[in-house]
N, C-alpha and C positions, 0 to 999 in steps of 0.2 A: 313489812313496812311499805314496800310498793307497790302499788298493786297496775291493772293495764290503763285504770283511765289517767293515771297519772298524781295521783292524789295521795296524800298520806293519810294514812289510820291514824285516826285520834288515839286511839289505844296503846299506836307503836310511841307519838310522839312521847310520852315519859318515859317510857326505854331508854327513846333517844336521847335523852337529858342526861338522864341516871347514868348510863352507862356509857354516853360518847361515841354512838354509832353512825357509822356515816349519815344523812341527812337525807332524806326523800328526794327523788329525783325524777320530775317527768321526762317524757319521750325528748322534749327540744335541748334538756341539759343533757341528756346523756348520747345523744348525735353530735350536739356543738361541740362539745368535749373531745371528744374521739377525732371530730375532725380536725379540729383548730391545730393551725401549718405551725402555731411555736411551742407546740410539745414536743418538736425534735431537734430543737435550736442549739445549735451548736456552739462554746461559748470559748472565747481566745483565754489562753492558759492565764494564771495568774499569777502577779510578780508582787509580790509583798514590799519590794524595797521602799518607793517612796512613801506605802502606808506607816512601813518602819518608821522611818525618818520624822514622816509628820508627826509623830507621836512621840519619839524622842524630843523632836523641836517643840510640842507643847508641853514636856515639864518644865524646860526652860519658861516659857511664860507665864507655867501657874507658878513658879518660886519668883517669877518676880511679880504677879498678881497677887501673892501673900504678903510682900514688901509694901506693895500700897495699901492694902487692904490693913494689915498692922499698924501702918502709921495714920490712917481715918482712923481704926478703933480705938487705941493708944495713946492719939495725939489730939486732943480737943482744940490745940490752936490750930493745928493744921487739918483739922476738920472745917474747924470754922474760916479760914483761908478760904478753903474750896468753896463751901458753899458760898461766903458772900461772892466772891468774884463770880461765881456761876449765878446766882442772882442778879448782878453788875451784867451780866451777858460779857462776860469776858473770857472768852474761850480761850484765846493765847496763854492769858493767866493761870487758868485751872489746867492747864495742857502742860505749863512749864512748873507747875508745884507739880504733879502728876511728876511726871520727869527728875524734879528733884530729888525721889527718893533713892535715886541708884538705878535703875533701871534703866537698861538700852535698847530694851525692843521698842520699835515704833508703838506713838499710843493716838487715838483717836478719840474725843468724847464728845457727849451730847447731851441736854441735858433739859429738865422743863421745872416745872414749880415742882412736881412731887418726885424727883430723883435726878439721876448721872448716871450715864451710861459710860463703860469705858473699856477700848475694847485695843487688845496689845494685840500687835501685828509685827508677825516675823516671818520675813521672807530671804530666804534661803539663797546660794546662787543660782541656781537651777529655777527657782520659781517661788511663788507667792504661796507658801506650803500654811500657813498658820496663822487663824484668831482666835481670840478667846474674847469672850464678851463678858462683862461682868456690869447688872444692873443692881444699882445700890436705892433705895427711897429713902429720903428724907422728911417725908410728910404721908401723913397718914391718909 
């Protein structure tokens, strides 16, 4: 498949297809490689906990992203809340029906003619661990 001027055999390349063989390599990939100073990089151990945590603290937001998300799908008047006051450009409004479903993570939205953006924010003591973003359209 390699040969010295650096070039691949047309013959090899459907080999290489078929069967997933390494890829032709001239003379400058296979020096640079070899040299290159972060193939021996050394990497600080890893501590799982705050990954933990953030992942625990987002089921919390997707059960209560299900609680919004049920009372849009569910709730035609309170569908249509939203959208007029978001229409109205009335962010406080859509912010505090958002909020009215039971929900205590912080929420933030935004919003234009074809949708709402709404994105719940939990932060932790320790730090600002979690959002979750959820973009909804309402026009096609």
């Amino acid at each position: 498949m390699f040969n010295p001027k650096g070039n691949c055999d047309p013959s090899a390349y459907h080999y290489q297809i078929i069967y997933n063989s390494p890829p032709c390599l001239n003379d400058y990939q296979i020096n640079h490689t070899s040299r290159h100073p972060y193939n021996n990089r050394q990497f600080p151990p890893v501590d799982t906990t705050m990954f933990s945590k953030s992942a625990k603290e987002m089921q919390k937001l997707m059960s209560e992203a299900a609680l919004v998300l049920n009372k849009i799908a569910y709730s035609k008047e309170f569908a249509h809340q939203v959208m007029t006051a978001a229409q109205e450009s009335q962010l406080n409004k859509v912010e505090q029906l958002i909020k009215s479903t039971g929900i205590t993570s912080e929420v933030e939205c935004s919003f234009n003619p074809d949708g709402i953006t709404i994105t719940f924010i939990l932060a932790t003591s320790e730090i600002d661990c979690c959002h979750l973003s959820i973009i909804l359209r309402w026009r096609s």
